[in-house]
Backbone as CSV, one residue per row, in Angstrom:
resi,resn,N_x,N_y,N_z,CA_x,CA_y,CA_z,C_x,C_y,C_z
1,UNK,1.961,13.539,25.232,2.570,14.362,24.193,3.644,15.260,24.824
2,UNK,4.200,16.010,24.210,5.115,16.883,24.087,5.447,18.742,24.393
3,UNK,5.923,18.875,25.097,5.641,21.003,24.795,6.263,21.334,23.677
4,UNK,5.504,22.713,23.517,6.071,23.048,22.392,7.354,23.439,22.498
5,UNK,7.750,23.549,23.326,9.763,24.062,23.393,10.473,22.905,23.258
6,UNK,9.740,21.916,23.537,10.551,20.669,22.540,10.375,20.716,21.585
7,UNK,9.271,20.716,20.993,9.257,20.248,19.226,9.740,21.334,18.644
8,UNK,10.161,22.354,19.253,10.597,23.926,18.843,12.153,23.301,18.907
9,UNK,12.628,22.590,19.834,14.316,22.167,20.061,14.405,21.412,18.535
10,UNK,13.494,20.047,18.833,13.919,19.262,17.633,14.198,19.800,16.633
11,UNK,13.161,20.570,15.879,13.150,21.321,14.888,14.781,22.421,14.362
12,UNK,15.265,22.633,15.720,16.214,23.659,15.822,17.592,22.770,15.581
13,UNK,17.462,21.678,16.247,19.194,20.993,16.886,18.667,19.572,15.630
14,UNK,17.669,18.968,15.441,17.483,17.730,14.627,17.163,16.713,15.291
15,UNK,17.203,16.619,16.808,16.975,15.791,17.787,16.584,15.870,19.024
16,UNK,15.766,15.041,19.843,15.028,15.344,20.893,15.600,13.959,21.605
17,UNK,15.647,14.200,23.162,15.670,13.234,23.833,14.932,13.101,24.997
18,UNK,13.991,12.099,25.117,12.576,12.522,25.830,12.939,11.207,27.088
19,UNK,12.943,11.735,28.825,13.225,10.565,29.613,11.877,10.515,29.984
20,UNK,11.510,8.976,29.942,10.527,8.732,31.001,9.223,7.944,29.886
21,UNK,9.323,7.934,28.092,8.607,7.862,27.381,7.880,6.256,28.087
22,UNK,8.687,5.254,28.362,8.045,4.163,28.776,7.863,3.900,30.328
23,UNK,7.127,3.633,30.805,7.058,2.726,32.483,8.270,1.737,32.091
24,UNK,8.788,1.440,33.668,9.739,0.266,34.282,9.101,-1.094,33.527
25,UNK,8.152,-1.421,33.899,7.324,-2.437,33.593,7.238,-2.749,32.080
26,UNK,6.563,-1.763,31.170,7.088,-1.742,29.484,7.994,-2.038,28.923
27,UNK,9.173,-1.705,30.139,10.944,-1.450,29.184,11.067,-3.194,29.472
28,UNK,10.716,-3.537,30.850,10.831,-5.303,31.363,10.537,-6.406,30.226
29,UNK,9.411,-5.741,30.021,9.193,-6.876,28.663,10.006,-6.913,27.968
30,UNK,10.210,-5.635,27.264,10.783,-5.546,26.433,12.315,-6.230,26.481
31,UNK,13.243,-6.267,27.538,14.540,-6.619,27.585,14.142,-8.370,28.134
32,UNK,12.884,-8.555,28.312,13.242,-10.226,28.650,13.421,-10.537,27.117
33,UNK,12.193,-9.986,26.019,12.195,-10.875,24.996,13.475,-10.495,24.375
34,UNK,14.162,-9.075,24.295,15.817,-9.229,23.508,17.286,-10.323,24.444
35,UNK,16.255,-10.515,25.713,17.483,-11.391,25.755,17.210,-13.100,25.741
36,UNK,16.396,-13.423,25.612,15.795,-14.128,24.799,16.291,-15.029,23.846
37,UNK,16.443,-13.775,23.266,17.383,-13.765,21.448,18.408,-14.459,21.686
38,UNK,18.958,-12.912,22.742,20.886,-13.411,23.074,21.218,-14.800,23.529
39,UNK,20.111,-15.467,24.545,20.508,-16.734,24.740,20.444,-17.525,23.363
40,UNK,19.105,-17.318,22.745,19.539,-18.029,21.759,20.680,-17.922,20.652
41,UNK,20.933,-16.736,20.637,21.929,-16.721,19.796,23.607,-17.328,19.686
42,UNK,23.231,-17.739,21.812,24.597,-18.730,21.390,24.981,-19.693,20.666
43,UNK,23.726,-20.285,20.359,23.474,-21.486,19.506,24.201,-21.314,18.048
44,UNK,24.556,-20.249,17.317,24.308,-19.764,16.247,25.908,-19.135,15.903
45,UNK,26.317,-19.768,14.582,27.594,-18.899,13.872,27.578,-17.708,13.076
46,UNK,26.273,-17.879,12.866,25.813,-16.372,11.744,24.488,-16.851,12.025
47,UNK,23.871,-15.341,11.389,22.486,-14.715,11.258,22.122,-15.642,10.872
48,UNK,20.576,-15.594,11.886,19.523,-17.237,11.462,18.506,-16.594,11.930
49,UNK,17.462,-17.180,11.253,15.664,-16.506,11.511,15.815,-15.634,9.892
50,UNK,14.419,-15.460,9.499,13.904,-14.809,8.381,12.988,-14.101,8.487
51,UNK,13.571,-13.206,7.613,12.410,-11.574,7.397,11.580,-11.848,5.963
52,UNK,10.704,-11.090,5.915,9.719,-10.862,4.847,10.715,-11.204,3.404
53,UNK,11.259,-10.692,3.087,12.671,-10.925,1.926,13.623,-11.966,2.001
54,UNK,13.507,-12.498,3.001,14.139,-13.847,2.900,15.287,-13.695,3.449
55,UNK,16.003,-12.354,3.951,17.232,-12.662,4.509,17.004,-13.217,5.978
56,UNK,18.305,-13.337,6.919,18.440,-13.458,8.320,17.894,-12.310,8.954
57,UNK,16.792,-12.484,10.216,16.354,-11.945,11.363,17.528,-11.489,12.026
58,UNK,18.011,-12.087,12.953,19.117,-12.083,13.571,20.326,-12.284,12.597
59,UNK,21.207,-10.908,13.210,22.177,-10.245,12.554,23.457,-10.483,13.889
60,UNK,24.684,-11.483,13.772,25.687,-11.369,14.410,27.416,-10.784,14.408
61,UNK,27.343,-10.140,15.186,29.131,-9.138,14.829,30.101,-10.353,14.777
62,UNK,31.317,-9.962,13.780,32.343,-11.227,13.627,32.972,-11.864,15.055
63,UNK,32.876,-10.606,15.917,33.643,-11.236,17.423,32.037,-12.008,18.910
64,UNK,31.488,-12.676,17.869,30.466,-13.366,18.738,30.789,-14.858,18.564
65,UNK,30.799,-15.285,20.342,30.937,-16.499,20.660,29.927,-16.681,21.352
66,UNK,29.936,-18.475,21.921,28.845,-18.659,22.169,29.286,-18.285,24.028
67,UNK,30.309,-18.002,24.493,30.469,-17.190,25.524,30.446,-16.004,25.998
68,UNK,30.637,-15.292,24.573,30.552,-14.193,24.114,29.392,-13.436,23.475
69,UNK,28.462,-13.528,23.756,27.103,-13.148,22.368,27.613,-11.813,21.830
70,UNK,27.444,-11.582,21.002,27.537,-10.281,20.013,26.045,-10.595,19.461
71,UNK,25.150,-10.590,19.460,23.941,-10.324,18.430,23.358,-8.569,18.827
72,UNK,23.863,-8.129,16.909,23.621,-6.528,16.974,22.744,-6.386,16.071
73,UNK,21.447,-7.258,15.850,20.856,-6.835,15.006,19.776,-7.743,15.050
74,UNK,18.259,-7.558,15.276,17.319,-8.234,15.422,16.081,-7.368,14.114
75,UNK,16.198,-7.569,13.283,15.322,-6.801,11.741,13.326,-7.411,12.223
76,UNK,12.803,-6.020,12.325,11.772,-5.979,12.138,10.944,-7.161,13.579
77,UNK,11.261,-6.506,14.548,11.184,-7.415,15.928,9.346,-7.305,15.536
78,UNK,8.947,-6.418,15.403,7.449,-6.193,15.454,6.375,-7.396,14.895
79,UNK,7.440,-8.497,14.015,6.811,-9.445,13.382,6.965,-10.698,14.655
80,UNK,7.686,-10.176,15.781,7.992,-11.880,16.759,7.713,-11.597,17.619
81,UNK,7.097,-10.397,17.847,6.785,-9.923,19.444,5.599,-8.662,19.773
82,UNK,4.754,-9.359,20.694,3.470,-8.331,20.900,4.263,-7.170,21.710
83,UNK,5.062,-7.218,22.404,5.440,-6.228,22.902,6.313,-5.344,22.052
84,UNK,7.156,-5.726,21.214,7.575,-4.507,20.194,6.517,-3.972,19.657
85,UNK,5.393,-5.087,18.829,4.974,-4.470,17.643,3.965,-3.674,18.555
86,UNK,3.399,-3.405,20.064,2.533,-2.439,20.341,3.582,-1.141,20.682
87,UNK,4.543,-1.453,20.669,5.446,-0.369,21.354,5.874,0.781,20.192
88,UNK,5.897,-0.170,18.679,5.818,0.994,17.633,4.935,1.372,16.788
89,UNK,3.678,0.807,17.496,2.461,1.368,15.973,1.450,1.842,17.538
90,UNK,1.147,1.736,18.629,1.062,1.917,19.652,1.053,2.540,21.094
91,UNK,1.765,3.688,20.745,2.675,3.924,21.967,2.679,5.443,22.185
92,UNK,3.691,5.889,23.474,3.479,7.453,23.194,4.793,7.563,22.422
93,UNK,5.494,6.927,22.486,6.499,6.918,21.246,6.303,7.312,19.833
94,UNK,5.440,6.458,19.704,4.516,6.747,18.053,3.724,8.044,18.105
95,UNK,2.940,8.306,19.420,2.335,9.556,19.368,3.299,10.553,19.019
96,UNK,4.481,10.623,19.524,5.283,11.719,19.772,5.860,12.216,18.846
97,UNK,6.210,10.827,17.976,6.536,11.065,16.737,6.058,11.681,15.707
98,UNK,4.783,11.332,15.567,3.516,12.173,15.321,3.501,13.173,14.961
99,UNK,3.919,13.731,16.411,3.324,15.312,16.720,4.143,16.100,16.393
100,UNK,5.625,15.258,16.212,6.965,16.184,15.706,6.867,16.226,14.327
101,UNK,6.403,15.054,13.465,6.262,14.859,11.774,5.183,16.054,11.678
102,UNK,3.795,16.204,12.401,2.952,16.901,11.861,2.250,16.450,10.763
103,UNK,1.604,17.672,9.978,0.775,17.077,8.471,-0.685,16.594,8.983
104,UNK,-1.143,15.608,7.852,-2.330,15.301,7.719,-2.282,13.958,8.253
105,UNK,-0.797,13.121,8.931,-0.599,11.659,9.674,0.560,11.323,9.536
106,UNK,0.377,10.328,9.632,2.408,9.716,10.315,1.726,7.730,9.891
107,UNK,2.990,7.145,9.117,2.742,6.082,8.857,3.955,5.305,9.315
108,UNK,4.185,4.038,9.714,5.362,3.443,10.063,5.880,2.891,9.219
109,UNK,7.522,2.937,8.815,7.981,2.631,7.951,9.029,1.320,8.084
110,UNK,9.789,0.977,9.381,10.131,-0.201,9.739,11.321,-0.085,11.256
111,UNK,11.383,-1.200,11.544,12.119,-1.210,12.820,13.192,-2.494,13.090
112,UNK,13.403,-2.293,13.474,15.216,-2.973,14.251,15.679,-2.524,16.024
113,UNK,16.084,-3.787,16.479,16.886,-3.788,17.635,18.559,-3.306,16.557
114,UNK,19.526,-2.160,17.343,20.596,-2.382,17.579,21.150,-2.889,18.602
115,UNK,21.685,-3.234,19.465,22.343,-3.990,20.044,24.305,-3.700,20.467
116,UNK,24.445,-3.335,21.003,25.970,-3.557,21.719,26.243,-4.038,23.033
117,UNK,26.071,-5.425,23.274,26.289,-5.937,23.981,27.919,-5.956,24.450
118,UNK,27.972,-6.027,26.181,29.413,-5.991,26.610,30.255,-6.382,25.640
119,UNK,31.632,-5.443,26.037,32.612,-5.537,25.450,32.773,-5.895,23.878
120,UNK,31.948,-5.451,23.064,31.502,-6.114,21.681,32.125,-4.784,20.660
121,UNK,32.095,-5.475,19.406,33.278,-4.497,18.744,32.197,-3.871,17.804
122,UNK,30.885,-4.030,17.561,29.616,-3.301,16.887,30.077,-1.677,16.843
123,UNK,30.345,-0.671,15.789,29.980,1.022,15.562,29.817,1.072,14.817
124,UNK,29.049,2.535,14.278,28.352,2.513,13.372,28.949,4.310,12.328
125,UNK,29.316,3.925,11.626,30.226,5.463,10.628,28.968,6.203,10.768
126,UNK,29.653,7.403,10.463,29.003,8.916,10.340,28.017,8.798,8.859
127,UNK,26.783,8.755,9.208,25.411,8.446,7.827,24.504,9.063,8.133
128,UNK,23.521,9.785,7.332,22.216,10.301,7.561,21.333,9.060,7.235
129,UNK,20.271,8.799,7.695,19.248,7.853,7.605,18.395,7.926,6.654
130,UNK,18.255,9.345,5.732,17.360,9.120,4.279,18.057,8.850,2.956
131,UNK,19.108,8.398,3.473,20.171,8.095,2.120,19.833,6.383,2.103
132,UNK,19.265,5.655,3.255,18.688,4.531,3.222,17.348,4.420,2.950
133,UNK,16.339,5.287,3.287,15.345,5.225,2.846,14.936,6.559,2.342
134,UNK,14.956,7.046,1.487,14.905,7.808,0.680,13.122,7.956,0.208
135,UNK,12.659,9.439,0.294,11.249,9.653,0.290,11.120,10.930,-0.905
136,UNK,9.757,10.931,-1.181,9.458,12.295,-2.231,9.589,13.660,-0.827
137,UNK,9.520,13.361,0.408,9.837,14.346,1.319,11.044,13.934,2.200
138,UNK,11.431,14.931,3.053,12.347,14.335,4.316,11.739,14.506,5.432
139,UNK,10.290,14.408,5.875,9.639,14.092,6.582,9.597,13.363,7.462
140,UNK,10.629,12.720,8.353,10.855,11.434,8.202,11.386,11.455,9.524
141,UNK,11.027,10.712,10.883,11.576,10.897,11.641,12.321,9.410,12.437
142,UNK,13.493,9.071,12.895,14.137,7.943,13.148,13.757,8.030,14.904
143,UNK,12.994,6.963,15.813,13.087,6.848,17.107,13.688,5.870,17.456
144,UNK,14.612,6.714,18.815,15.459,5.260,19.407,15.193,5.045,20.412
145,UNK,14.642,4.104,20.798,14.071,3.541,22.370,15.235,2.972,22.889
146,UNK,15.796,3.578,24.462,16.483,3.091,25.361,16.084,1.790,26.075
147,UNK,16.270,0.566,25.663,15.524,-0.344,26.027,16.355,-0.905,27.732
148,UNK,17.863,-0.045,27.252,18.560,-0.639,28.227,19.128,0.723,28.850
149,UNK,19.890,1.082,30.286,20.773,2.263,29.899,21.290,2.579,29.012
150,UNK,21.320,3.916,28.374,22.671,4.109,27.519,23.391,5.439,28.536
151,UNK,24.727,5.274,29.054,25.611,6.041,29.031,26.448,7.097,28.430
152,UNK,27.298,7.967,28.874,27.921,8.149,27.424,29.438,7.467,27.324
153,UNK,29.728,6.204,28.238,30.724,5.522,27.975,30.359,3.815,27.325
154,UNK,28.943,3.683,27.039,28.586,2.577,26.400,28.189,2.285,24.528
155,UNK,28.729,3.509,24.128,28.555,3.479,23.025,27.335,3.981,22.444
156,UNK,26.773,5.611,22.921,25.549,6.011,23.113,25.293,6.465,21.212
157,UNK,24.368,7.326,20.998,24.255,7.907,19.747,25.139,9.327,19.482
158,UNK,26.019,9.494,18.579,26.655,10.875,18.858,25.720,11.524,17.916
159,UNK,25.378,12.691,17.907,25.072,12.836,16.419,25.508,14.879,16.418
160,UNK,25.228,15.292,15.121,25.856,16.740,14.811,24.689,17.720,14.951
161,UNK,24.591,18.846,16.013,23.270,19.524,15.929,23.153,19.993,14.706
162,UNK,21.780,20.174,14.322,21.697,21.152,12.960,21.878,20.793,11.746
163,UNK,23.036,19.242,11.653,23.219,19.002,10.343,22.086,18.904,9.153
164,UNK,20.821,18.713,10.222,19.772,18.184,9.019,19.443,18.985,8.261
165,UNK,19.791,20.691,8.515,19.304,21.353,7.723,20.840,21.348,6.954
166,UNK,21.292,20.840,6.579,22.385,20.374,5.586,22.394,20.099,4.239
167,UNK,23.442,20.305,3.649,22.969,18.816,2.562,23.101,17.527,2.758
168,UNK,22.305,16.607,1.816,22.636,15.117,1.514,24.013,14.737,1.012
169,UNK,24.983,14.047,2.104,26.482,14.186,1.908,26.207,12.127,1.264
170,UNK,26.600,12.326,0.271,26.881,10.983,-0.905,27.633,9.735,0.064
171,UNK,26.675,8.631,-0.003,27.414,7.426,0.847,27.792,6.401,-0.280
172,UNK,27.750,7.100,-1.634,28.182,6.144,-1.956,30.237,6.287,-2.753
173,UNK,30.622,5.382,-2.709,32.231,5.581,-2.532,32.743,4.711,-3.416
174,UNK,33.666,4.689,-4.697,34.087,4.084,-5.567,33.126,3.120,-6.126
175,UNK,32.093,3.365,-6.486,30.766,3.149,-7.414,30.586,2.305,-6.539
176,UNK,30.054,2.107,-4.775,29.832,1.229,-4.248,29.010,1.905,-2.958
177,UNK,28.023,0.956,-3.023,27.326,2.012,-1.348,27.421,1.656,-0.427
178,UNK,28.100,2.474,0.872,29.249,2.542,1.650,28.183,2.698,3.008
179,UNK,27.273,2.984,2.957,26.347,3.442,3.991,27.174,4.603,4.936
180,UNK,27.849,5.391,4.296,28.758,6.544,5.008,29.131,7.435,4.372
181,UNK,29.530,8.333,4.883,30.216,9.632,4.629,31.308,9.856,4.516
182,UNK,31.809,10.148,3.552,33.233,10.299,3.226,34.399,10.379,4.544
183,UNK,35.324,10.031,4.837,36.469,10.744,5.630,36.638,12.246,5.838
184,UNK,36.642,12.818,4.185,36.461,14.538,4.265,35.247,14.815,5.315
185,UNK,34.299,14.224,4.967,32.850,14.991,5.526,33.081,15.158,7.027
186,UNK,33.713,13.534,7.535,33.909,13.608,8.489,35.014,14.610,9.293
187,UNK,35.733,14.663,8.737,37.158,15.562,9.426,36.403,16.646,9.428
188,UNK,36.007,17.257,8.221,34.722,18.646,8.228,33.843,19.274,9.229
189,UNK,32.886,18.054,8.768,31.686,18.531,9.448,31.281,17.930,11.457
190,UNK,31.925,16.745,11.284,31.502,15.981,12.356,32.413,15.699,13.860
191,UNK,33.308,16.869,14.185,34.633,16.621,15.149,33.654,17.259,16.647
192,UNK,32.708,17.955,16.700,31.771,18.398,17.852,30.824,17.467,17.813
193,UNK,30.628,16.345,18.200,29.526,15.661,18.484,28.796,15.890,19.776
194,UNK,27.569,15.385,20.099,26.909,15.670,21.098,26.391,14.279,21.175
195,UNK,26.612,13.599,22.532,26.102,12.035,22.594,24.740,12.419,23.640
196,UNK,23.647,11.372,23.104,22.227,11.210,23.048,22.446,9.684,24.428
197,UNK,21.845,10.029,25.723,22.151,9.287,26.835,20.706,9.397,27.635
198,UNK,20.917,7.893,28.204,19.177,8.258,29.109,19.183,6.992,29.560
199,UNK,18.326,7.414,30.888,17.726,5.749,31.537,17.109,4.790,30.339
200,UNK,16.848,3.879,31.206,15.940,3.020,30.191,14.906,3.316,29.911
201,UNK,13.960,3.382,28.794,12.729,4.077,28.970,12.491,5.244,28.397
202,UNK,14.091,6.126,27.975,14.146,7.281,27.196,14.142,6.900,25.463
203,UNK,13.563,7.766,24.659,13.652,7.758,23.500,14.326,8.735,22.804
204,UNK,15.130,9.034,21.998,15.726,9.838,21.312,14.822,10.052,20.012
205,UNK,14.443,11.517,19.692,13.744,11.708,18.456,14.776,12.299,17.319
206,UNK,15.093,11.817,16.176,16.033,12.072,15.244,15.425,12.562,14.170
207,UNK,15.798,13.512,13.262,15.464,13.867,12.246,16.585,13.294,11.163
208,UNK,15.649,12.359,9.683,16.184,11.428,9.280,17.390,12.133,8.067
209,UNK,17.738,13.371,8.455,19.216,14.214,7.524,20.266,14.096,8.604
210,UNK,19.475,13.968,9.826,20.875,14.419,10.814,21.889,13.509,10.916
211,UNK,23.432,14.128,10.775,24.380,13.580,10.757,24.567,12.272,12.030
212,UNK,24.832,11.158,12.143,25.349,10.532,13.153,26.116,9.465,12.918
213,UNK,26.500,8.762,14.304,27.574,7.768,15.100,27.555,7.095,16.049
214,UNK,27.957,6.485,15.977,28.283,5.713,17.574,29.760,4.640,17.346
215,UNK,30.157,4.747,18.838,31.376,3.452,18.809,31.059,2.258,19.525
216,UNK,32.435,1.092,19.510,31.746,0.161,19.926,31.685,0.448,21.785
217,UNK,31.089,-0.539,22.238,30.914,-0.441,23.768,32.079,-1.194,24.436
218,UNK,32.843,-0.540,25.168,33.739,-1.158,26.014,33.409,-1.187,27.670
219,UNK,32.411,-1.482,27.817,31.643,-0.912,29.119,31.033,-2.624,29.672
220,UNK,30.812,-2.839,30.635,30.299,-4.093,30.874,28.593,-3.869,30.877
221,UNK,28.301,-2.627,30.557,26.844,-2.448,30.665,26.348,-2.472,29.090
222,UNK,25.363,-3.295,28.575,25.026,-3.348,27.611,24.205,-1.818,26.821
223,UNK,24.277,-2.042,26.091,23.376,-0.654,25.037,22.344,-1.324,24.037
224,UNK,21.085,-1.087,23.999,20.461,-1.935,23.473,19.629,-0.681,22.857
225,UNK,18.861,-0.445,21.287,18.028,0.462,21.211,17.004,0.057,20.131
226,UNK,16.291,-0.179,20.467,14.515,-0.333,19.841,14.434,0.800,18.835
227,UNK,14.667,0.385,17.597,14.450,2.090,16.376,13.414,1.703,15.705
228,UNK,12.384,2.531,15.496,11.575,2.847,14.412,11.085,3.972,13.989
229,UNK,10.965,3.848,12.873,11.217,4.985,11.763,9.653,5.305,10.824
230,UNK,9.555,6.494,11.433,7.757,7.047,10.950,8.215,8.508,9.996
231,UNK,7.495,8.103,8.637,7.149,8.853,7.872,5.879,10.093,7.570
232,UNK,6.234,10.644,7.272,5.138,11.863,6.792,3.695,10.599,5.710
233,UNK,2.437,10.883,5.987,1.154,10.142,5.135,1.715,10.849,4.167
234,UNK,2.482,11.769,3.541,2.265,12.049,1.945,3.881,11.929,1.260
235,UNK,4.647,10.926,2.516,5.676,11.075,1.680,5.689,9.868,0.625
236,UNK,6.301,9.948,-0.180,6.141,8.455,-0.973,7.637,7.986,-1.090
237,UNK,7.647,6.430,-0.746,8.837,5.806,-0.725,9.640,5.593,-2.301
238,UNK,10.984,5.741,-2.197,11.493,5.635,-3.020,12.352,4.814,-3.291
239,UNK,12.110,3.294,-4.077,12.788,2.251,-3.921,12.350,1.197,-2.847
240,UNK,12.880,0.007,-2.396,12.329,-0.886,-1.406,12.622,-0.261,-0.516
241,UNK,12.103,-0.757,0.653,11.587,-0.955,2.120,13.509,-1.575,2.407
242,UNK,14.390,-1.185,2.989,15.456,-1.791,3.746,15.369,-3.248,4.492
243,UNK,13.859,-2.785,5.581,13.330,-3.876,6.567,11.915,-3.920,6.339
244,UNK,11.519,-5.133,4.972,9.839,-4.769,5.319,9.632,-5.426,5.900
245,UNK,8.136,-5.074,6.437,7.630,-6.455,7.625,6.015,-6.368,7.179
246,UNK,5.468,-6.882,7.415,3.851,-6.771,7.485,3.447,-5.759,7.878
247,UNK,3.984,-4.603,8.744,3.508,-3.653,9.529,4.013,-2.522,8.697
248,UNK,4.455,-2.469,7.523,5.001,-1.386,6.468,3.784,-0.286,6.081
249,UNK,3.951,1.081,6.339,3.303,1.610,5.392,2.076,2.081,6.333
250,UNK,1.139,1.506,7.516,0.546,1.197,8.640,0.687,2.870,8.732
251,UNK,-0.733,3.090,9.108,-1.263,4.438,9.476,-1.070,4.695,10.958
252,UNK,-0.232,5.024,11.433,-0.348,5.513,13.724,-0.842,6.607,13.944
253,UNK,-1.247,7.767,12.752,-1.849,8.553,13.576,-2.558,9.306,12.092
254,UNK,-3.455,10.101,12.362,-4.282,11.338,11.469,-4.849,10.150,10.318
255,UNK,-4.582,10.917,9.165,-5.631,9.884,8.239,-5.039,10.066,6.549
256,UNK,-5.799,9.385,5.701,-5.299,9.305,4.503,-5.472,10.673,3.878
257,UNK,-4.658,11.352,2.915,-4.748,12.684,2.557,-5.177,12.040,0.868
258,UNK,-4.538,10.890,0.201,-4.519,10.805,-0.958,-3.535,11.515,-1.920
259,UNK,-2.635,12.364,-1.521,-1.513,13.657,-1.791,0.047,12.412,-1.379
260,UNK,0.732,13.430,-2.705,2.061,12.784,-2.362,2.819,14.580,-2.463
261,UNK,3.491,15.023,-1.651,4.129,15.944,-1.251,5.566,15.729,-1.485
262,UNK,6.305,16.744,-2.463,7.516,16.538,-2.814,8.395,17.452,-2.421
263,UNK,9.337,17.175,-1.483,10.788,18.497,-1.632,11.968,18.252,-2.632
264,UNK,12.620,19.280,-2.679,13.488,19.030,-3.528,15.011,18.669,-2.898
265,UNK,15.158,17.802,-3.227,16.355,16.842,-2.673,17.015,16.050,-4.234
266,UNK,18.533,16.295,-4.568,19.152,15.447,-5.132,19.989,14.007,-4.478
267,UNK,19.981,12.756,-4.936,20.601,12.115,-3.920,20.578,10.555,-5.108
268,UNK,21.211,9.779,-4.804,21.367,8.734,-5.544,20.914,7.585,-4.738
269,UNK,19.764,6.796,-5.342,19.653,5.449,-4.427,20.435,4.583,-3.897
270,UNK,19.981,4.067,-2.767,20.690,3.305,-2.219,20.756,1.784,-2.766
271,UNK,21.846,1.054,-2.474,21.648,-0.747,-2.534,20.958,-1.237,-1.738
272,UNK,20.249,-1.797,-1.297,19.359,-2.925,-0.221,20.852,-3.896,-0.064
273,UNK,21.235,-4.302,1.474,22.168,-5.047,1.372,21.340,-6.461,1.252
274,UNK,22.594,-7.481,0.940,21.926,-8.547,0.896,22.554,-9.763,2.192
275,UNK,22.684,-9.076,2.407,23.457,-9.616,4.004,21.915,-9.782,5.051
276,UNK,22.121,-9.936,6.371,21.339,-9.178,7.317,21.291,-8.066,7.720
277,UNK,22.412,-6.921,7.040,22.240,-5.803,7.581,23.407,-4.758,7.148
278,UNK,22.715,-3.554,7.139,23.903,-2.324,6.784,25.236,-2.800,7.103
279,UNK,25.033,-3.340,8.526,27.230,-3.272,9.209,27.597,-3.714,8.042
280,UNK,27.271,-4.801,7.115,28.454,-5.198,6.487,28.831,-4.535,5.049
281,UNK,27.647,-3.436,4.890,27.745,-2.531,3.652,28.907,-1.386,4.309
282,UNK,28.893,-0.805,5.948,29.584,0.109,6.303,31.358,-0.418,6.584
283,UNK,31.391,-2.210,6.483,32.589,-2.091,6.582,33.345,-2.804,5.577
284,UNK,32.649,-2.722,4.717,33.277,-3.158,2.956,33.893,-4.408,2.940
285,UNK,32.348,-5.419,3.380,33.014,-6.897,3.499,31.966,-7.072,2.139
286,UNK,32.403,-8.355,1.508,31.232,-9.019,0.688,30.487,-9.678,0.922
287,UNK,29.215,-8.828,0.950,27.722,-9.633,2.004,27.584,-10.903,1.093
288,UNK,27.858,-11.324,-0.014,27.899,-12.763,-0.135,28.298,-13.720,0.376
289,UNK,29.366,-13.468,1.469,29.902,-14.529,1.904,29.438,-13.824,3.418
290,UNK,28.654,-13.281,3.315,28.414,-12.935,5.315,27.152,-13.446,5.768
């Protein structure tokens, strides 16, 4: 677990970055089976493999060759691999998360590899994370496992201290959901970023209002990050699951209260893309043809 002058930081800035959460040996697994993927993914022109909903597993950026891999998106790894799925229902990761949510327990709500492999053109616009999954609380905390280095010249996490105690800034943009934040918001609120960096093995703890970013990686060192996303036991989901998997909803720590706990938050639901994945809601392609 954690001191309290961390969970006192998180609480303060919206984010924690903890080195050392996994052994050498843990993170090993973990990067044989994502690269794995990548070999296989040379095989592949677009997203192939299936999730619970029927879309593509594997999620590929437009500039992936088969010399080239770009695969930035592996949905709900916990269903293809003993080593993810102990690493997020499992772990001191999950504990930690835990202990920062608080309450009467902490339930898992779903997970994804991002991915920026060398020289790859993958970033991600300025978005808070409960405008995608949206709860009767904001309870809600986003973990990013360093599966690989992240630097701060590989395309690390930027994100805005404090924003979370913010408002909910509208992603959606000419009656269309944009998975982002306006241009204004951005020129506004988001020109001081603070990038989130660590060996392999570090986890970043996010609070799911806080503003963030990242660019693509121009670095020959890959960026790879293991996210999953644990809810408050009394928050109640609002709308589908983004990424369900079998492991949805799954109790990691304390116990059933039977209570649904509400804050007050205005905010407009989100679309579920129908693609393999947000990128192509954030860069206003038509996931029908992606």
């Amino acid at each position: 677990m954690i001191e309290q002058w961390q969970v006192d930081q998180f609480h303060q800035h919206g984010y924690l970055v903890v080195e050392g959460v996994f052994s050498a040996s843990e993170v090993a697994a973990l990067q044989r089976d994502f690269n794995l993927w990548v070999e296989e993914s040379r095989a592949y022109t677009q997203g192939w493999g299936e999730t619970q909903d029927g879309r593509a597993r594997f999620d590929l950026e437009r500039d992936h060759r088969p010399d080239h891999p770009s695969l930035r998106r592996v949905s709900s790894p916990t269903e293809i691999s003993k080593n993810y799925q102990q690493t997020a229902l499992q772990s001191r990761m999950a504990q930690i998360a835990a202990q920062l949510i608080g309450g009467s327990g902490t339930r898992f709500h779903h997970s994804k590899i991002n991915s920026k492999l060398p020289h790859t053109a993958t970033q991600v616009k300025w978005h808070q994370d409960f405008l995608f999954t949206p709860h009767s609380n904001d309870d809600l905390i986003t973990a990013l496992l360093m599966v690989s280095d992240v630097t701060p010249e590989n395309g690390p996490l930027n994100v805005i201290p404090g924003s979370h105690k913010g408002p909910l800034w509208s992603h959606w943009h000419n009656d269309r959901f944009t998975g982002a934040v306006s241009d204004s918001v951005v020129t506004e609120h988001c020109q001081e970023p603070v990038a989130c960096f660590g060996p392999a093995g570090s986890v970043c703890f996010m609070h799911t209002r806080l503003l963030h970013a990242s660019s693509p990686n121009e670095t020959e060192l890959p960026r790879t990050l293991f996210i999953s996303v644990y809810a408050a036991e009394d928050a109640l989901p609002f709308g589908e699951n983004p990424l369900p998997s079998v492991h949805s909803g799954q109790l990691i720590a304390g116990q059933e209260s039977g209570l649904v706990r509400s804050t007050v938050n205005q905010m407009r639901l989100p679309q579920k893309p129908r693609g393999a994945s947000f990128f192509v809601q954030q860069a206003g392609l038509d996931e029908a043809t992606v």
